[in-house]
One Martini backbone bead per residue (centre of mass of N, CA, C, O) as a GRO file, in nm:
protein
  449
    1UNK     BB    1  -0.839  -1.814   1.526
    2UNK     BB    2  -1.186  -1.825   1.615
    3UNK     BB    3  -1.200  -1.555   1.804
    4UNK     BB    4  -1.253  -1.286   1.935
    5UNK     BB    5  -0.981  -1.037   1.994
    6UNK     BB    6  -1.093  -0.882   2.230
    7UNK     BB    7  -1.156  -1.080   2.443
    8UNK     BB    8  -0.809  -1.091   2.506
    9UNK     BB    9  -0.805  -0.799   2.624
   10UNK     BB   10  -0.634  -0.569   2.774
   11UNK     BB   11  -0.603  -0.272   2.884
   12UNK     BB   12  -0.333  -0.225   2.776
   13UNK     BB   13  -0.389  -0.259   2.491
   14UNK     BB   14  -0.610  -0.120   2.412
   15UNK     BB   15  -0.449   0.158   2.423
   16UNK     BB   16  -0.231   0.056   2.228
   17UNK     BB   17  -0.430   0.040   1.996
   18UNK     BB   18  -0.521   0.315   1.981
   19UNK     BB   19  -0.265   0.473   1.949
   20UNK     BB   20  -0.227   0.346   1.673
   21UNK     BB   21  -0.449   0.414   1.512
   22UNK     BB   22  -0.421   0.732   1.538
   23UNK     BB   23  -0.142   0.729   1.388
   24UNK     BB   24  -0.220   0.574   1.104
   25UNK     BB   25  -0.454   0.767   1.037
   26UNK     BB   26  -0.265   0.998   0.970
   27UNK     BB   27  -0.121   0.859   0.762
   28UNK     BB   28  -0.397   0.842   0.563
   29UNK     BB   29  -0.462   1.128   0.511
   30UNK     BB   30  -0.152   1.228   0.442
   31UNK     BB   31  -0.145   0.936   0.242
   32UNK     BB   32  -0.249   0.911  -0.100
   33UNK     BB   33   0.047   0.880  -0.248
   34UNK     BB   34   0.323   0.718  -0.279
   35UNK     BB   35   0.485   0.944  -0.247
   36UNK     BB   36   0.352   1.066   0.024
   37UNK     BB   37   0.457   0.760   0.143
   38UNK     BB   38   0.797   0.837   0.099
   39UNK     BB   39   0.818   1.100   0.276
   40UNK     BB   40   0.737   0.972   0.537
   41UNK     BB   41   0.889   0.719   0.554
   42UNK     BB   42   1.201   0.877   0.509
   43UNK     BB   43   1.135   1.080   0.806
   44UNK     BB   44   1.088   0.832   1.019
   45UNK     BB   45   1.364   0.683   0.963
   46UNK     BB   46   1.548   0.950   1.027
   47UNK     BB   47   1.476   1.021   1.301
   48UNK     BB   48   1.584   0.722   1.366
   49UNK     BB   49   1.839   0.621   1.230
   50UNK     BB   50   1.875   0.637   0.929
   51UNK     BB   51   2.043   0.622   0.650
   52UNK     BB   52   2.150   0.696   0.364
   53UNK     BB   53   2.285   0.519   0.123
   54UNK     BB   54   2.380   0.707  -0.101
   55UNK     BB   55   2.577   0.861   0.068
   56UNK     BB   56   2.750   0.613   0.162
   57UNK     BB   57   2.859   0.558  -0.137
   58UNK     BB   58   2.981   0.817  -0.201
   59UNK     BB   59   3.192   0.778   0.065
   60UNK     BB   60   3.285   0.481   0.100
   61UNK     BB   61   3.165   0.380   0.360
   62UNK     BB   62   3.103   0.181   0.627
   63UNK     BB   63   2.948  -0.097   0.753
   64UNK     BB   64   2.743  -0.214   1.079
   65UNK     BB   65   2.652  -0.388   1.276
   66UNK     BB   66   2.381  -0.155   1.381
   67UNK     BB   67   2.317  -0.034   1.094
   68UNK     BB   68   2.068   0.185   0.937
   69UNK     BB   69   1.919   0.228   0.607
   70UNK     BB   70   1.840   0.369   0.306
   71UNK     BB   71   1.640   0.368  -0.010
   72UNK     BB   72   1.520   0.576  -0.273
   73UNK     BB   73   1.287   0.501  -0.579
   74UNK     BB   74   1.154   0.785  -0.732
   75UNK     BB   75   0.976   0.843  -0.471
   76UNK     BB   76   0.793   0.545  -0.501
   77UNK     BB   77   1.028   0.345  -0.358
   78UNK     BB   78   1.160   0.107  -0.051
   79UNK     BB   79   1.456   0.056   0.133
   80UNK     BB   80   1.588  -0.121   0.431
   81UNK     BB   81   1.818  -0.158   0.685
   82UNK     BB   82   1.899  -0.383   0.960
   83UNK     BB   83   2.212  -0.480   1.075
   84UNK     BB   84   2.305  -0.809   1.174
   85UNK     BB   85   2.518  -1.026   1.326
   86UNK     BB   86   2.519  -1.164   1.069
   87UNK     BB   87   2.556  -1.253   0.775
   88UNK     BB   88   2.452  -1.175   0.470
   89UNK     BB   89   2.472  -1.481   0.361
   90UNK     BB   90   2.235  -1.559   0.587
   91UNK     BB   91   2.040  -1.377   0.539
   92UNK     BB   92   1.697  -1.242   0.541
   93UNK     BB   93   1.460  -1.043   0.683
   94UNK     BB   94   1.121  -0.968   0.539
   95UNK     BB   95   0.956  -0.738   0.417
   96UNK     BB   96   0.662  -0.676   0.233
   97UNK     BB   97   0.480  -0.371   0.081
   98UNK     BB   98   0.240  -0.180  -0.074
   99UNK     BB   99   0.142   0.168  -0.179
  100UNK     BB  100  -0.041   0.108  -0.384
  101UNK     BB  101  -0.353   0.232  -0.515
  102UNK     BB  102  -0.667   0.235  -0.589
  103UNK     BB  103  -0.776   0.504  -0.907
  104UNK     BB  104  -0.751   0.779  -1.054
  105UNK     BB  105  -0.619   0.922  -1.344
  106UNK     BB  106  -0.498   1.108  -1.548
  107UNK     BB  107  -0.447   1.255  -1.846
  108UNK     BB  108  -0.201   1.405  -2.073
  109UNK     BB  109  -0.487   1.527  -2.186
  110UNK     BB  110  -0.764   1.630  -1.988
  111UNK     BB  111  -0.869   1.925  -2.096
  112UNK     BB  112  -1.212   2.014  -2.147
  113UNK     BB  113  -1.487   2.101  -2.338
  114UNK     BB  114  -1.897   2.030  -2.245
  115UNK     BB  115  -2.180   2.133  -2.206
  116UNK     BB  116  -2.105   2.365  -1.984
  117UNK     BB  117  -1.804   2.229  -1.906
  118UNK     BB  118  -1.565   2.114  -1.718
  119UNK     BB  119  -1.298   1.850  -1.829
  120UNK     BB  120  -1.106   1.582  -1.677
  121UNK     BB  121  -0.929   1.307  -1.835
  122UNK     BB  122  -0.972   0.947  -1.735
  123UNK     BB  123  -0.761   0.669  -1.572
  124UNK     BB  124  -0.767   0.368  -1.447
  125UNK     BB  125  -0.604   0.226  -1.136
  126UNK     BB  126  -0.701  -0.117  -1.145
  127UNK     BB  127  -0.925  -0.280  -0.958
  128UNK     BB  128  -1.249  -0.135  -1.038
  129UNK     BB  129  -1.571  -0.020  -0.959
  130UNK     BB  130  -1.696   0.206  -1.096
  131UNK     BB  131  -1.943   0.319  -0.982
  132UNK     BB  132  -1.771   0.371  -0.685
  133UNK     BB  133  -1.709   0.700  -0.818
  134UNK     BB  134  -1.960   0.793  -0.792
  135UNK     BB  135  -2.074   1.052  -0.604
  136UNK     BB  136  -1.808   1.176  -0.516
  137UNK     BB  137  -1.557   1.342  -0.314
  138UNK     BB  138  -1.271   1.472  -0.488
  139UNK     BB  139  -0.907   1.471  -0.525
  140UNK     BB  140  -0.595   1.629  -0.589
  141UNK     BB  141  -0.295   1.466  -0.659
  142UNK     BB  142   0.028   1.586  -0.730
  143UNK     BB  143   0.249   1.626  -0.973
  144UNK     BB  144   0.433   1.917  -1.188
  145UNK     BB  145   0.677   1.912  -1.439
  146UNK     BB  146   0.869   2.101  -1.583
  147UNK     BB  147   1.074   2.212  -1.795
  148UNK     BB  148   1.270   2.420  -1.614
  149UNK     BB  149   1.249   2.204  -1.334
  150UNK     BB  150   1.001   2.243  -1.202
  151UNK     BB  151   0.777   2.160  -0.916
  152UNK     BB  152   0.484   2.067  -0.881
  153UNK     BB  153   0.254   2.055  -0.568
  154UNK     BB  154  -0.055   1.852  -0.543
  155UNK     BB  155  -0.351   1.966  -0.333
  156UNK     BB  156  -0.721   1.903  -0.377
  157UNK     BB  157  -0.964   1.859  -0.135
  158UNK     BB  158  -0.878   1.857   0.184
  159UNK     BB  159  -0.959   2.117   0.278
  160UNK     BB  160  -1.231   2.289   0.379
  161UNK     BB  161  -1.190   2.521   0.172
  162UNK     BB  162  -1.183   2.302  -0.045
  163UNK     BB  163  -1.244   2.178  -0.334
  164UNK     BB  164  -1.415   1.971  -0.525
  165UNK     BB  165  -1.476   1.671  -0.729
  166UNK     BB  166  -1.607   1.464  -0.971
  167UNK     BB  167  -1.864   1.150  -1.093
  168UNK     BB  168  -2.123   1.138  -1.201
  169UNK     BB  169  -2.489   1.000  -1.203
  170UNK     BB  170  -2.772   0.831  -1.310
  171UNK     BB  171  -3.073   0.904  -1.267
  172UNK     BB  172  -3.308   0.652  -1.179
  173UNK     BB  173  -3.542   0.786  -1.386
  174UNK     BB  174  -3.290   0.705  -1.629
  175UNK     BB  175  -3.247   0.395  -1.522
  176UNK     BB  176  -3.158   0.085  -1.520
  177UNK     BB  177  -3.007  -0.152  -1.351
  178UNK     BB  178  -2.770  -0.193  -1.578
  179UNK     BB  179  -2.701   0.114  -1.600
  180UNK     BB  180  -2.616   0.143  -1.283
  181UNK     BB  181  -2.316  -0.053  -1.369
  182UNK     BB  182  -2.258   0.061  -1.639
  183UNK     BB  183  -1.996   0.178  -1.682
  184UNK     BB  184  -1.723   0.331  -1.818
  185UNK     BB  185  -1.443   0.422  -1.834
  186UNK     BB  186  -1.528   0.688  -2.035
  187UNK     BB  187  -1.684   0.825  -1.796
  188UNK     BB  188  -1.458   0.883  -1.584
  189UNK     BB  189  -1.519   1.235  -1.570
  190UNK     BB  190  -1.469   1.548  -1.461
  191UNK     BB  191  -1.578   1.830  -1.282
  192UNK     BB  192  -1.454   2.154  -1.262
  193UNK     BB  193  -1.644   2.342  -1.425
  194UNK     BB  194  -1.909   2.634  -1.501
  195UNK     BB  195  -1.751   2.897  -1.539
  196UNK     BB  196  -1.707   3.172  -1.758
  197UNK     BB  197  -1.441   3.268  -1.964
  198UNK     BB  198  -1.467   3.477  -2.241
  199UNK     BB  199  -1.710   3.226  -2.300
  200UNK     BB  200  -1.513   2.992  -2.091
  201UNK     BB  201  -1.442   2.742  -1.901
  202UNK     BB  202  -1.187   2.662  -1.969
  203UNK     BB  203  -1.026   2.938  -1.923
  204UNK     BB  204  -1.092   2.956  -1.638
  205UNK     BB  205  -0.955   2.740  -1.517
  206UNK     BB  206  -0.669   2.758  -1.624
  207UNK     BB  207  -0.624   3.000  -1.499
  208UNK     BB  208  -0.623   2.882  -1.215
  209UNK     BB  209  -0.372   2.712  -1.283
  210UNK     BB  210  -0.197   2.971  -1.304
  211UNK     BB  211  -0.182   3.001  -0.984
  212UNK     BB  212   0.021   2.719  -0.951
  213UNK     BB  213   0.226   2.735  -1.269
  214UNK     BB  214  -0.019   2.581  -1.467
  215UNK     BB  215  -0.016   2.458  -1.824
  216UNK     BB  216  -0.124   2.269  -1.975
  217UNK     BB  217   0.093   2.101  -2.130
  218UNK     BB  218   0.228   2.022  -1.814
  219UNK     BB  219   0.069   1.762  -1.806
  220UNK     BB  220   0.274   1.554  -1.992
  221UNK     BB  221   0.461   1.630  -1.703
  222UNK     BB  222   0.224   1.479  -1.514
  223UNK     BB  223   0.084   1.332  -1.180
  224UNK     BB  224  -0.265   1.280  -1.124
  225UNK     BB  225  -0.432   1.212  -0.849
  226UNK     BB  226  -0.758   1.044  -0.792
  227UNK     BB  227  -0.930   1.085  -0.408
  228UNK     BB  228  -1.072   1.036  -0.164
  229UNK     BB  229  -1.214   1.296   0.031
  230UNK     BB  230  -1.124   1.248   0.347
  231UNK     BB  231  -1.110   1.122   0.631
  232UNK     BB  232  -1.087   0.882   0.810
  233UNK     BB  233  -1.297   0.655   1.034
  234UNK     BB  234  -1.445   0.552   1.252
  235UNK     BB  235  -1.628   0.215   1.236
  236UNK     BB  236  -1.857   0.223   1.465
  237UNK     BB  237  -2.005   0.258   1.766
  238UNK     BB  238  -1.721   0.070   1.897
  239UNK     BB  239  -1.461   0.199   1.725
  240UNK     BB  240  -1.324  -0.080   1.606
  241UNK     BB  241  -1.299   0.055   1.323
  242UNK     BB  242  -1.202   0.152   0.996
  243UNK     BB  243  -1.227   0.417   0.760
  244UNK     BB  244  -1.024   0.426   0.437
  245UNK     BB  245  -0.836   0.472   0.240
  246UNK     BB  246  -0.555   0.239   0.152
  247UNK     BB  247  -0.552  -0.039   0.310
  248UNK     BB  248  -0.470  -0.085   0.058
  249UNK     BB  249  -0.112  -0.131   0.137
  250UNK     BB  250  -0.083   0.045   0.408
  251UNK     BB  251  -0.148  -0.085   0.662
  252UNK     BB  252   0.099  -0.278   0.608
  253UNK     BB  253   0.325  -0.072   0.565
  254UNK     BB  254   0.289   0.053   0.825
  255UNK     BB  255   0.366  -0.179   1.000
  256UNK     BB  256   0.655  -0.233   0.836
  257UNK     BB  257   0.789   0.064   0.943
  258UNK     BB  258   0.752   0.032   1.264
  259UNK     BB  259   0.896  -0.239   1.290
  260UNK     BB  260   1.180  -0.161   1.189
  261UNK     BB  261   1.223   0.086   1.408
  262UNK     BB  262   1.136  -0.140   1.671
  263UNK     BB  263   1.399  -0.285   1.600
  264UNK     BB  264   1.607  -0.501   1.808
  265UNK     BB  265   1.868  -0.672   1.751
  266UNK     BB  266   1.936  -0.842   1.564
  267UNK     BB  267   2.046  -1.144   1.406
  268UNK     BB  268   1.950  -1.096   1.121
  269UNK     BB  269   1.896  -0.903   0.873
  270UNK     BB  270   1.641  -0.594   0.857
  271UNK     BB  271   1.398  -0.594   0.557
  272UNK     BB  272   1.265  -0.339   0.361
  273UNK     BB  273   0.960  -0.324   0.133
  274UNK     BB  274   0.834  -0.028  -0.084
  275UNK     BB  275   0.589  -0.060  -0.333
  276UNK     BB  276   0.482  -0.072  -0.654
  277UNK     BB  277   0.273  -0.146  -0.886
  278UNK     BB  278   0.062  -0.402  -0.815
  279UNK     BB  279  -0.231  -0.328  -0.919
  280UNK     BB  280  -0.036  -0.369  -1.246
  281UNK     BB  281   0.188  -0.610  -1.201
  282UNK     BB  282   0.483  -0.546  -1.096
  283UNK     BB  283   0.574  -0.291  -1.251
  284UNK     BB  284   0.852  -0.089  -1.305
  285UNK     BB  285   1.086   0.083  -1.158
  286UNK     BB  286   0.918   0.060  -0.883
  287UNK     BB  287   0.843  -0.220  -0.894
  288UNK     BB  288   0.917  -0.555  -0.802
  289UNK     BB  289   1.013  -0.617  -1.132
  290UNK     BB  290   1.272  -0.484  -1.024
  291UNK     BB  291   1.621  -0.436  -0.936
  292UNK     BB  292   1.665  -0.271  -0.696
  293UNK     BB  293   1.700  -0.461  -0.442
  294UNK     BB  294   1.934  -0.631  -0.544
  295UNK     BB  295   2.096  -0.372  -0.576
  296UNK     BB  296   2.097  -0.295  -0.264
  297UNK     BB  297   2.193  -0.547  -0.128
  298UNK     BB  298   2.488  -0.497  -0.253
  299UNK     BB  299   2.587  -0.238  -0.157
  300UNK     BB  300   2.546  -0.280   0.126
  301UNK     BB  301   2.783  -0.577   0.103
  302UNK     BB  302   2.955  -0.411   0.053
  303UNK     BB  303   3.000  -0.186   0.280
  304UNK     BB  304   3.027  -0.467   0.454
  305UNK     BB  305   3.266  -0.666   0.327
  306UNK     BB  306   3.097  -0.915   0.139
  307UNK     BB  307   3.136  -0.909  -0.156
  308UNK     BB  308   3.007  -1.132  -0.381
  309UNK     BB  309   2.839  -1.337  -0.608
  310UNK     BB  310   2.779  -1.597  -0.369
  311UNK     BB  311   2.715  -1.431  -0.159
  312UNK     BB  312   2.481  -1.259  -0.271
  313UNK     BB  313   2.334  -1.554  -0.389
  314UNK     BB  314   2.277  -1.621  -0.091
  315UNK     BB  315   2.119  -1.427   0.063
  316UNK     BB  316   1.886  -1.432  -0.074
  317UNK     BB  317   1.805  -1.755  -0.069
  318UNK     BB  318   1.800  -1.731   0.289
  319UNK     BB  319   1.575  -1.573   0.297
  320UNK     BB  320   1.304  -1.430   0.435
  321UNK     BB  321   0.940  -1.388   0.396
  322UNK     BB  322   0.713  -1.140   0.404
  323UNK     BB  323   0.383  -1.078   0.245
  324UNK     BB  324   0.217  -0.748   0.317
  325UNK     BB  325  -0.104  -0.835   0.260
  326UNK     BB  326  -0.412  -0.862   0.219
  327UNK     BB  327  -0.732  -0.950   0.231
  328UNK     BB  328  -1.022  -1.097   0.238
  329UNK     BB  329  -1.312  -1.058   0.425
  330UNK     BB  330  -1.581  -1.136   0.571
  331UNK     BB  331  -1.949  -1.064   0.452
  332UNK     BB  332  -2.187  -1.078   0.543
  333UNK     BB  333  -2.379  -0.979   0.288
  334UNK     BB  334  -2.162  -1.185   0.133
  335UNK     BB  335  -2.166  -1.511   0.169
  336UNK     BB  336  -2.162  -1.642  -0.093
  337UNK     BB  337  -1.848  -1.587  -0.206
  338UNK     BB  338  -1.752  -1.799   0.080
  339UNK     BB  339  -1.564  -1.969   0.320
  340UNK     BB  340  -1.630  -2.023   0.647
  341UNK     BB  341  -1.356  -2.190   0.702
  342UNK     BB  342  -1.118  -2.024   0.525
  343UNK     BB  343  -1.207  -1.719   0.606
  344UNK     BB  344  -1.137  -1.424   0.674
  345UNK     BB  345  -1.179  -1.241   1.005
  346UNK     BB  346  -1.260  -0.974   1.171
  347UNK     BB  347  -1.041  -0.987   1.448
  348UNK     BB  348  -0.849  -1.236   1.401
  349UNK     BB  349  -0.608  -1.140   1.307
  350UNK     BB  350  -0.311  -1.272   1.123
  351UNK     BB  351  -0.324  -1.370   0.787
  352UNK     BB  352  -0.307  -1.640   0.639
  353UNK     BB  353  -0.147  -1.727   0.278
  354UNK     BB  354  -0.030  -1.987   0.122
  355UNK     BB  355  -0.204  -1.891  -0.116
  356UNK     BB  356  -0.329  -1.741  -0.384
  357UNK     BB  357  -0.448  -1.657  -0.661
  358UNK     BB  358  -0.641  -1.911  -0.884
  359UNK     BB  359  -0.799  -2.152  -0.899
  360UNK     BB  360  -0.537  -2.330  -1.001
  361UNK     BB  361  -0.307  -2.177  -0.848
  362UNK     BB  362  -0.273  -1.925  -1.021
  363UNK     BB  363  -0.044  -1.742  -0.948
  364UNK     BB  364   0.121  -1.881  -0.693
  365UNK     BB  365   0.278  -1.864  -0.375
  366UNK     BB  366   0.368  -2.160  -0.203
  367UNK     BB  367   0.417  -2.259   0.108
  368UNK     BB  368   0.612  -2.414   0.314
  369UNK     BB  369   0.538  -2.659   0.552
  370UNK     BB  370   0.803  -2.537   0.766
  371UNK     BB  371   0.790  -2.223   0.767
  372UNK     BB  372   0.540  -2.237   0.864
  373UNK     BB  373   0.553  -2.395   1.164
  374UNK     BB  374   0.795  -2.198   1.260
  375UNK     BB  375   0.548  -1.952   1.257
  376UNK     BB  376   0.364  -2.072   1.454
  377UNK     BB  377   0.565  -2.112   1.705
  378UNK     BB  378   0.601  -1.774   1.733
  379UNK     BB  379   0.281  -1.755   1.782
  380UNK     BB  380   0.249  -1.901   2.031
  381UNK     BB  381   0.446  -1.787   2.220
  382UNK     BB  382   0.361  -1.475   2.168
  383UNK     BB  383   0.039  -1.478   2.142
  384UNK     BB  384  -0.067  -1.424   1.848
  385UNK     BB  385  -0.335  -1.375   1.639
  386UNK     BB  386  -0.373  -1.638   1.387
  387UNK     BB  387  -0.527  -1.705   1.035
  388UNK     BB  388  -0.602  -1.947   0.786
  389UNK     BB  389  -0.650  -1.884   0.439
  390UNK     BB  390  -0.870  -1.768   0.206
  391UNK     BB  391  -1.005  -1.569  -0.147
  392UNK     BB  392  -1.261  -1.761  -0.133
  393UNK     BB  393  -1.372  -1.944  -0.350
  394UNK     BB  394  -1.356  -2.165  -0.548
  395UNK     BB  395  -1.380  -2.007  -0.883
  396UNK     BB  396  -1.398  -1.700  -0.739
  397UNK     BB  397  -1.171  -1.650  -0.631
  398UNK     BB  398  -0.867  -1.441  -0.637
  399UNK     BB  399  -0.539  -1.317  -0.599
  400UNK     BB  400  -0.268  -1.088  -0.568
  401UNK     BB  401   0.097  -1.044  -0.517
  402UNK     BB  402   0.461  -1.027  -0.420
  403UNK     BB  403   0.553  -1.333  -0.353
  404UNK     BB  404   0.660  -1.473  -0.638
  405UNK     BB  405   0.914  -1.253  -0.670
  406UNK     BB  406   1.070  -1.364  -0.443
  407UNK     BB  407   1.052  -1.676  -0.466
  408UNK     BB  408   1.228  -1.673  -0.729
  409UNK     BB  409   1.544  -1.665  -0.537
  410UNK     BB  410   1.442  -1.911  -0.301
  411UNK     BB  411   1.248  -1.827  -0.098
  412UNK     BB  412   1.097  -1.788   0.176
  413UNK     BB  413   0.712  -1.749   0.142
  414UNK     BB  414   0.440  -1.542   0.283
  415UNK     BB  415   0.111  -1.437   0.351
  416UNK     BB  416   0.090  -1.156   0.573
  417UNK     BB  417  -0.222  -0.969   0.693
  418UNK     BB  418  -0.574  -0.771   0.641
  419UNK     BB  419  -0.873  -0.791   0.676
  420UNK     BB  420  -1.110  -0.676   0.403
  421UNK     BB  421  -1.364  -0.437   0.336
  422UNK     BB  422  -1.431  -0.312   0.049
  423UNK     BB  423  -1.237  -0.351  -0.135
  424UNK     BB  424  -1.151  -0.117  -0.379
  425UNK     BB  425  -1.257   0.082  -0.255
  426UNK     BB  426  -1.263   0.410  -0.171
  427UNK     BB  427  -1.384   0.255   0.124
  428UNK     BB  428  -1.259   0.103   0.390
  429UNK     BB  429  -1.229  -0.190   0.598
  430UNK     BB  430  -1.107  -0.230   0.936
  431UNK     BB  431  -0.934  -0.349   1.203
  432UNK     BB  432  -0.742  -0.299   1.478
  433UNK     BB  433  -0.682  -0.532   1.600
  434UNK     BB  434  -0.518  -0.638   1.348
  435UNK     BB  435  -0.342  -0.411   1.318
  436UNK     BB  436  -0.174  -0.435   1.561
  437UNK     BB  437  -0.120  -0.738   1.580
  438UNK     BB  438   0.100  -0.721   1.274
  439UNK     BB  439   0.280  -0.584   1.401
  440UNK     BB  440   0.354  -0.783   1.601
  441UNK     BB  441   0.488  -0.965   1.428
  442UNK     BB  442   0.660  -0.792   1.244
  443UNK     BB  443   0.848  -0.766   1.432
  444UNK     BB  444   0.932  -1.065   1.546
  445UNK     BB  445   1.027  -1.136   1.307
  446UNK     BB  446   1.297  -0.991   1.283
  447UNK     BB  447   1.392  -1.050   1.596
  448UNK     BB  448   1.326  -1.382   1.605
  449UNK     BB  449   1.326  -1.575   1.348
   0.00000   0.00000   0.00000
């Protein structure tokens, strides 16, 4: 598509994607870190008749075509399937989006005094420009997990009466161009408190710290994620996009758990996969490069009466795979680093990614010209928006995805995702309108593909 999908909406789609960016947005305020948002999905799933996986493994229950079930691992990622009348031998249509956002993380032992301060010591988790982390109001999500078994789950900073933290920077009068974006890893600490309780800044924290029934030490055994503070906001005069943290792959994952929620009647099993630690490498028990997901097909395909080994990596191998993950949208400010003939474009639909990687398209995923085909023509009969992209220029530009990790499998897989403004900034900006054309695919993807 090279034109604004704007301007092909009727009043009713218009409505349509308002209520779902409504819908959205509170999903992005309220999940702001992976657990946050297998929370949410899990809560979701269950609403709509999809059973624990888990449960049914336990009672040795069987599963048929039209049966619905789900499973999290380790509260920080999901995998889901409605079961369509065909064999699983015959393959599975799947979606997969990551959950986890670039972030900072505290470390193991995090909290000190110093120079009449409390500090928190942070590791930075993914890709970021350090700088863009300085002089924001920032948030503490995360879990606490006891010695004694008890677990606390922190959330400061995001109601109104709630403090807030961040990371200083260099006042213009006392730093050149090159200090102003030279941050160091090591510098992004928190400040978390400045008033002395019996002579010690550290212990007035502390103090703090223990009515929510955490001791420094339980530090050692906790998770928390630190997060720009503050709801997503309408975008533009004409409300036209979203800012908000998290779009990356937020956005996506969203729009995959929606489409399999209202996915009908399928005719091969539609399943979906969400998970971690894509921003840092898919490595990991949560992240996509564990064996978890294959080990859940076989599960289900016993349960279903299905299992034997052959047909096992038969499933696999036959399934179709949309890897639904974000892209680089092309920035005015910004034409320099981009091909404006293969950059994907904000409002234009939804980015297909032939190939991701870089330069000599390393550490990428190349989708067979058969499979885009057939995505082409599903695409235009059922009139979906999209363009087909590449991430900046070669040799500048180059992304990774989990497209890869699946197509070992030997799945035929492609990247579809939503053209992202600042990505990996604390505060992203995507269109509405490709959030919701992108559900729109995923959706017939799994239905009709």
């Amino acid at each position: 598509m090279k034109t604004n999908g704007w301007q092909k909406c009727s009043q009713e789609r218009l409505e349509e994607i308002d209520l779902f960016s409504e819908d959205y947005k509170s999903f992005l305020n309220d999940c702001k870190t992976e657990r946050e948002c297998i929370k949410y999905f899990s809560a979701q799933l269950s609403n709509c008749g999809f059973s624990n996986l888990n449960g049914l493994i336990r009672a040795q229950k069987k599963i048929k075509p039209g049966d619905k079930v789900f499973v999290i691992n380790m509260n920080k990622a999901l995998v889901a399937f409605a079961l369509g009348k065909a064999p699983l031998e015959e393959g599975m249509d799947i979606l997969c989006a990551h959950i986890d956002s670039p972030r900072l993380d505290l470390k193991s032992n995090p909290v000190y005094e110093g120079s009449g301060f409390c500090m928190f010591d942070t590791h930075y988790y993914g890709g970021i420009k350090k700088y863009q982390w300085t002089t924001l109001p920032l948030a503490l999500h995360g879990l606490v997990c006891k010695k004694d078994g008890t677990k606390i789950d922190i959330k400061i900073g995001e109601d109104r009466e709630d403090p807030v933290v961040g990371v200083t920077d260099l006042l213009p009068h006392l730093s050149d161009k090159e200090k102003a974006v030279d941050i160091k890893g090591e510098q992004l600490n928190l400040i978390v408190g400045s008033k002395p309780e019996n002579g010690s800044v550290k212990e007035g924290i502390l103090r703090i710290l223990q009515k929510f029934g955490i001791e420094e030490e339980d530090f050692a055994s906790a998770e928390i994620e630190v997060v720009p503070a503050g709801r997503p906001r309408d975008f533009g005069l004409d409300k036209s996009m979203i800012m908000g943290y998290g779009h990356d792959d937020r956005s996506c994952a969203y729009a995959v758990a929606r489409a399999l929620i209202a996915c009908q009647n399928p005719n091969k099993t539609a399943a979906i996969i969400l998970v971690d630690k894509e921003e840092t490498g898919s490595l990991g028990a949560t992240g996509m490069k564990s064996r978890f997901f294959e080990n859940m097909v076989a599960e289900v395909m016993k349960l279903a009466g299905e299992y034997n080994e052959l047909s096992f990596k038969r499933a696999l191998n036959k399934s179709q795979v949309i890897s639904c993950d974000v892209t680089a949208g092309f920035d005015p400010n910004w034409p320099e680093s981009s091909n404006k003939k293969t950059e994907a474009f904000l409002s234009r639909g939804v980015a297909f990614c032939k190939y991701t990687g870089s330069r000599g398209k390393s550490d990428s995923n190349d989708a067979n010209p058969e499979y885009i085909a057939k995505l082409r023509k599903i695409m235009e009969e059922n009139d979906i928006a999209c363009q087909f992209t590449e991430m900046g220029k070669v040799d500048v530009g180059g992304g990774g995805t989990i497209a890869y990790i699946l197509a070992e499998y030997g799945m035929e897989v492609i990247d579809a995702g939503l053209p992202v403004l600042s990505m990996h900034a604390p505060w992203e900006v995507i269109s509405k309108f490709d959030l919701y054309e992108n559900y729109r695919f995923y959706k017939l993807f799994l239905e009709s593909f």
